[in-house]
N, C-alpha and C positions, 0 to 999 in steps of 0.2 A: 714576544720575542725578547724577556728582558735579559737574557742570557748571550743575546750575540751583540759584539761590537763589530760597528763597519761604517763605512765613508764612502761605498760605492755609489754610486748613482746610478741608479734603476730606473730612470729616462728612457731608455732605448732598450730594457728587458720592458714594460709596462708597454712601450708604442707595439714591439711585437707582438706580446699580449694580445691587443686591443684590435690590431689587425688580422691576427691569426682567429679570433674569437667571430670577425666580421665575415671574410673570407670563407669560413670551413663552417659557417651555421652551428656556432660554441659547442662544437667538438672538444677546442684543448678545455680543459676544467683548469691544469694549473700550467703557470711557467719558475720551473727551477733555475734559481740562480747560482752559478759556478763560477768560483774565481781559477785560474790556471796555475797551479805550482805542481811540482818536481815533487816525486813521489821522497818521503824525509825529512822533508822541508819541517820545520819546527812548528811553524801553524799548521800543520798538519795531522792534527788526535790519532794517536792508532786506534781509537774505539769506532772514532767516525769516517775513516779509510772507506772512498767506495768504489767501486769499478761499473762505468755506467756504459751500454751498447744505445747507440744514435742513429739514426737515420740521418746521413751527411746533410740532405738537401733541404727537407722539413724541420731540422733541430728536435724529433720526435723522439722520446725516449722508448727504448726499447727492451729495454734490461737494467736494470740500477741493483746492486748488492755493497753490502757491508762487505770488507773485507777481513775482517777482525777475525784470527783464531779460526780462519779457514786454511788448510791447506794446499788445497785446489781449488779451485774456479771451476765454477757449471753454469755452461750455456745453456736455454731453451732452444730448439730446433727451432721455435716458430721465427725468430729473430731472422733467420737465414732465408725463411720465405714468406717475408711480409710484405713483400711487392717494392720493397727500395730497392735501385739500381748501385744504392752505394751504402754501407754503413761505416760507421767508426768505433771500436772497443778504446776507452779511454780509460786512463789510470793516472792523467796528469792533473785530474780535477779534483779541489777544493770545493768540497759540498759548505755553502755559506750558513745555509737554512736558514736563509732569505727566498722566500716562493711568495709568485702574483698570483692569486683565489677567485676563480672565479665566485659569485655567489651559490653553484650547484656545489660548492665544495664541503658549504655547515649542513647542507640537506642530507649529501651523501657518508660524513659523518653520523648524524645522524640517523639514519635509517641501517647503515651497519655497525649495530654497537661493539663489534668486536674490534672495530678501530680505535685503538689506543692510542696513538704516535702519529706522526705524520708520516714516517716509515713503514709503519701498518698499511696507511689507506696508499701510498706509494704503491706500494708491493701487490696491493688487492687491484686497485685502479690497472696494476698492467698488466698482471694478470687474469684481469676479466675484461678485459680492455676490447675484444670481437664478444663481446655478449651485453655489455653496457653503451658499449660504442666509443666512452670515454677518453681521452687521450692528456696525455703527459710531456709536454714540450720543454727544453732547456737555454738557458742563456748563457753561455762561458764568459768572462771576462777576463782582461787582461790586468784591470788595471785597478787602482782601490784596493782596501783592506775590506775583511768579512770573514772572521771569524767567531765560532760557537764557544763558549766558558763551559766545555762541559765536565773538568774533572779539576783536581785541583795542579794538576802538570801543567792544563791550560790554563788556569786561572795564573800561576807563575808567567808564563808565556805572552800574555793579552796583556797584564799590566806592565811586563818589563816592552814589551812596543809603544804602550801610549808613555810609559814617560821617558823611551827612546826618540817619542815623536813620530811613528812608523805610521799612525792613524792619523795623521795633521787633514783637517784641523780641530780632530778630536785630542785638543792637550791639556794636562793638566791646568793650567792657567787661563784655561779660556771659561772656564766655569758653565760648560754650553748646557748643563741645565739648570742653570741661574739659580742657582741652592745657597743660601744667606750660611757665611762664614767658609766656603768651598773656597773662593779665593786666595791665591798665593802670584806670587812673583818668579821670573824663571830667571837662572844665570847659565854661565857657561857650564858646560861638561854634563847639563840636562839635571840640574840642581833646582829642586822648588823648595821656597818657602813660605807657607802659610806667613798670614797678621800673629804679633807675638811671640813668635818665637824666641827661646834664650837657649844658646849654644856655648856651653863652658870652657875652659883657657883647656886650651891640646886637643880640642876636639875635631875631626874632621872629617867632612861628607867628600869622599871621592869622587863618586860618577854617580849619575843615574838615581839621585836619590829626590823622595818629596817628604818634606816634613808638612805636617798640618798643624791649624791655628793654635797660639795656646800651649805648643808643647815646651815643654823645660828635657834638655838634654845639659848633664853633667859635664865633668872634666875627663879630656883624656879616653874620650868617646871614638870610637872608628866605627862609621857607616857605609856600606858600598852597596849598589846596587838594591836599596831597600825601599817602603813603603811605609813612612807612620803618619796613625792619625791624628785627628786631634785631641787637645785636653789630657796629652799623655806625660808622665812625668819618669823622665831612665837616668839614673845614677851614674856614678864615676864607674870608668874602665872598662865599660860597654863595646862589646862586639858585636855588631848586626849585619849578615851579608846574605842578601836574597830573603830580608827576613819581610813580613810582612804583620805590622803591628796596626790592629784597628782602631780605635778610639776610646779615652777613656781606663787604657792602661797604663801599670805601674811595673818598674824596670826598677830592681835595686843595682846596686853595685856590683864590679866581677860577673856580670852577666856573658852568657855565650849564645845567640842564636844563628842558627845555618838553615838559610833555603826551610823556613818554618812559617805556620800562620798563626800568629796569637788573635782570639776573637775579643768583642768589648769588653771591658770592665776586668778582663782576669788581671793576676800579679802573679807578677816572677819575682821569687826571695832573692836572697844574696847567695852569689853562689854559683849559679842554675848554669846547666848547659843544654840547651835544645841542639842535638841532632839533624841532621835532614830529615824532611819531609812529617816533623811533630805537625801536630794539629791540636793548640789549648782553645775548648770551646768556652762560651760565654760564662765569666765569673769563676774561671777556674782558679786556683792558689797553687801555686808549685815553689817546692824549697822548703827550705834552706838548705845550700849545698848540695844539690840533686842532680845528676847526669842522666837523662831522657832519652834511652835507643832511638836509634833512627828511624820511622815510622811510627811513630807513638800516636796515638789519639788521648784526648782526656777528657770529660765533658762531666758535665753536673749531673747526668742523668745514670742511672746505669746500665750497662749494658742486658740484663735480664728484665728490665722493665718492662717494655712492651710486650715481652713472651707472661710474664706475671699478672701485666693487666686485663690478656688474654683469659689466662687462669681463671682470676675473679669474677667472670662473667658468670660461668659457672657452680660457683658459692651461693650458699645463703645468706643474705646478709650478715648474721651472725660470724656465719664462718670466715665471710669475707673480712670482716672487720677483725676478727684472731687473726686473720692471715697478714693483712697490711701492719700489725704489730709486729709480725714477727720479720717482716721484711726491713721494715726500719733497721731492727735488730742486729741484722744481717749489713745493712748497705753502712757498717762504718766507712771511713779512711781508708788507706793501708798507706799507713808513714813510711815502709817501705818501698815504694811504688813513686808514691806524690811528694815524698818530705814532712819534715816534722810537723812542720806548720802548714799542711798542702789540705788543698781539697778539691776531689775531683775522682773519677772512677777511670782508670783505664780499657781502653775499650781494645780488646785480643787483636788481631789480624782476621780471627775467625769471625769474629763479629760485624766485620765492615763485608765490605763487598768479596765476599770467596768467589768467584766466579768458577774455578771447577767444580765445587761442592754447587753450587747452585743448577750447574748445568747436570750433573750429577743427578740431583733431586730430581730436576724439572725431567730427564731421560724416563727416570724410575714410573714417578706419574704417569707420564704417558702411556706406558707401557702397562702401569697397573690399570687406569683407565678403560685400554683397549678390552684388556681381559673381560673386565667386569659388564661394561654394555655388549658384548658379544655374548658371555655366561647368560645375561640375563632372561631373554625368552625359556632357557630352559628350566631357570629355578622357576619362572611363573606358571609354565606347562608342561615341566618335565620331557623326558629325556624320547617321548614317542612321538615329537614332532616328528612332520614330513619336512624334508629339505624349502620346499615354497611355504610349507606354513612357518618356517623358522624366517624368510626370508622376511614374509610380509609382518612380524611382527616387530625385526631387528631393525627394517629400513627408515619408521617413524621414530627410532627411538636416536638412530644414529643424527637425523633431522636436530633432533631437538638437542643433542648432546653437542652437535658439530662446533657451537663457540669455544667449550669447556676442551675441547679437543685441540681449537687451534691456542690455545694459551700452550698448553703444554708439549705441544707439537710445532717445532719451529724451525731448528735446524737441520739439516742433513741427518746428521745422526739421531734425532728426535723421529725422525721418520722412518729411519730403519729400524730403531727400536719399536717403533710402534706395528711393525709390518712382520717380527720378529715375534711379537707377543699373537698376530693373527692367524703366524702361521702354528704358533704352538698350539693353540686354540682348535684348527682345524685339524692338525693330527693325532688329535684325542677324541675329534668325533667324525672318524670317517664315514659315516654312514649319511653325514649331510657335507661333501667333499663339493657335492654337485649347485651350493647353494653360493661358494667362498666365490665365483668371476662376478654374480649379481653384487655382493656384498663388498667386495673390490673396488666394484666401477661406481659405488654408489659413493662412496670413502675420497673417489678419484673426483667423482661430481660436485663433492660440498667442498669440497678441497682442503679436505681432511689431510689428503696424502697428495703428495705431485705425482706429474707421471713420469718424470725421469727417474725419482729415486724406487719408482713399482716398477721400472724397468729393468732398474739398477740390481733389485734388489734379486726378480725373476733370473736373471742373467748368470749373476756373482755363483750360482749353484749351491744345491740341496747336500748337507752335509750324512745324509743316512739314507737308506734306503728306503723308508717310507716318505721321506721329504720328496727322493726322486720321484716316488709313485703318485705324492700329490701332485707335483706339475705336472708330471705326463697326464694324468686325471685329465688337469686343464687344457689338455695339448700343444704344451710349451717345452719345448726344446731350447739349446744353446745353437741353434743357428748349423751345426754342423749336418754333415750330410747321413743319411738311413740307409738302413741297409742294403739296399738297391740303389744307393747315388743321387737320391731325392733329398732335398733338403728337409729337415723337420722342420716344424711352425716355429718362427722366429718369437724374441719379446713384442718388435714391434706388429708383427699379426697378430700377436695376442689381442691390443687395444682393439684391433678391425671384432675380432670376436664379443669383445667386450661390450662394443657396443651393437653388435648384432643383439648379443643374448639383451641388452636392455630396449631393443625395438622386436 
């Protein structure tokens, strides 16, 4: 947990634990803990936004989702008849990622390696929740701090608390993990100063600020709302507001930083103006006289390295060795970018976290995916299978593929893409039409695919007329009524079928 700060007291989430564990014959595996804030709230990450359904009486979780870059909400059915007399849909809750484990939690880990996250085995745990038996219980609280450092919005946010004092009596001055030269003294207006410190004639720290041991700040300095560490040395007529400077850096003169994080050991020349939200990573050089867009990254590394080291796996040593020559080659400066005297690589916007292009990709995959383990029985036996010998050869292979499926099959959209590419699949070989409800419900069984979004998907309607012919094939209608005032086979008798044809 080294990413979350908190002061709650998990005394009375651990007794319930320990009682619900005794009680119910260690059914619940975990208990999540929830602080209660107002959906906006500033501790509150929009990445980690979640909307959780409860069972009022037992604190049993029954649904937990991210909210992030959804724009709808989707319930499970089962949630509505899970035998509670009462539930609760919340959205008022602060996910802390603070959770009490039972020890069945590293087994079940374990044994399903495709749990990545704790929000993997979340999401697996509740929804295999009647076939495991496992269960998921929650603790809200009211009071205390507990939040996660998961981006760098939060990392702004979590430090301007503890040296607001919001986390007492996690405060800067209290040194609470007793780390040699950590120490500083506090004054009014939530002002810390490290042993050492020299602060020059005009200089002045406003509000909210910690300087660390050691540091020399110049003349005619204005600091507000900042963060520096130690051993740092910043020159005359320095602006730093919301800046966050780590240890071991150098600040010339006429300096400008805004809501920025400089990492150890880099230097800022004379001149420089950082932007909002710059990021200089370890050892960078920036300047002289350089103005930094707003979201800049800079780091020692470059941004095509990793994709390059990739590369060279590839090579023969030989080649390898011409190649890293010419990368050198390649990876000068650019004094236009970093400053005359700068060193450092800027790193695109494209290069950090693109999250449309990624989801983008990760769509594409899925879908390419489907294609290819569906195609597959036929490149190995050709195109005269019988619809059951296509079945019994695709069902082991879908088995074995089902991890590589759930990485790239995740979201909403990830599943209609992928139910998109099944169905193209199937109206290019109608002659095994009769094969796609086995191969459906087996997709539906590894939990390849949900079944709201195969309902969804069955539902939303066949855009041509052989799309139409495959569902009617399956005997799947839109619910409206036949010729004679009979309703056709709804989506959800579809699953009754489904599961017929699989017993």
């Amino acid at each position: 947990m080294p990413n979350v700060v908190s002061n709650i007291d998990i005394g009375p989430a651990l007794h319930e634990h320990r009682y619900r564990r005794k009680m119910e014959k260690n059914i619940s595996v975990m208990t999540m803990v929830f602080k209660e804030s107002s959906p906006g709230h500033k501790s509150r990450c929009e990445e980690d936004d979640v909307i959780v359904a409860m069972d009022s009486r037992s604190q049993r979780i029954l649904h937990y989702e991210k909210t992030h870059g959804l724009k709808r909400l989707q319930f499970p059915m089962n949630i509505f008849h899970n035998g509670s007399d009462e539930f609760e849909i919340r959205h008022d809750l602060l996910d802390c990622h603070i959770s009490i484990c039972s020890p069945q939690v590293a087994e079940l880990f374990t044994d399903n390696f495709d749990y990545q996250t704790r929000n993997d085995f979340v999401r697996g745990m509740l929804v295999n929740e009647e076939i495991l038996g496992n269960q998921i219980h929650m603790h809200a609280t009211k009071d205390g701090y507990g939040v996660r450092v998961s981006n760098l919005l939060m990392y702004d946010s979590v430090s301007s608390d503890l040296v607001r004092r919001w986390a007492y009596p996690l405060t800067p001055e209290a040194n609470f993990i007793d780390q040699k030269g950590r120490s500083c003294t506090y004054s009014r207006h939530n002002v810390y100063r490290g042993s050492g410190v020299s602060l020059g004639h005009g200089s002045q720290m406003e509000e909210n600020v910690l300087i660390g041991s050691d540091t020399s700040i110049g003349a005619n300095c204005y600091i507000y709302n900042s963060v520096i560490g130690n051993n740092c040395t910043i020159g005359d007529n320095v602006t730093l507001d919301h800046a966050y400077i780590w240890s071991n850096v150098h600040i010339a003169s006429n300096v400008v930083i805004n809501q920025s994080v400089v990492c150890d050991k880099a230097e800022i020349k004379e001149g420089v103006k950082l932007n909002k939200q710059c990021v200089l990573a370890y050892n960078v050089v920036i300047g002289p006289n350089t103005s930094l867009p707003e979201g800049t990254v800079v780091s020692m590394h470059h941004p095509d390295e990793e994709e390059e080291e990739d590369d060279d796996e590839f090579l023969s040593d030989d080649a390898a060795v011409g190649h890293s020559k010419d990368k050198t080659k390649l990876k000068a400066f650019n004094p236009a970018e970093v400053g005359a005297e700068g060193k450092g690589y800027i790193w695109k916007a494209g290069s950090l976290d693109d999250t449309e292009d990624e989801e983008l990709l990760q769509g594409l995959w899925g879908k390419i995916l489907t294609r290819v383990v569906l195609e597959y029985p036929f490149q190995q036996q050709g195109p005269q299978l019988t619809p059951s010998q296509y079945v019994a050869l695709l069902l082991p292979l879908l088995k074995k593929w089902a991890p590589v499926f759930k990485n790239y099959v995740k979201r909403a959209q990830d599943h209609l893409d992928c139910l998109s590419a099944f169905e193209e699949h199937f109206l290019e070989q109608e002659s095994h039409w009769a094969a796609m409800v086995k191969v459906l419900m087996n997709m539906y069984q590894l939990e390849i695919l949900e079944e709201e979004t195969i309902l969804r998907w069955f539902s939303q309607g066949a855009t041509t007329d052989k799309s139409r012919q495959l569902r009617k094939n399956q005997g799947v209608g839109r619910g409206r009524a036949g010729s004679h005032g009979t309703p056709s086979m709804t989506s959800f008798q579809l699953c009754n079928k489904w599961r017929d044809t699989m017993h």
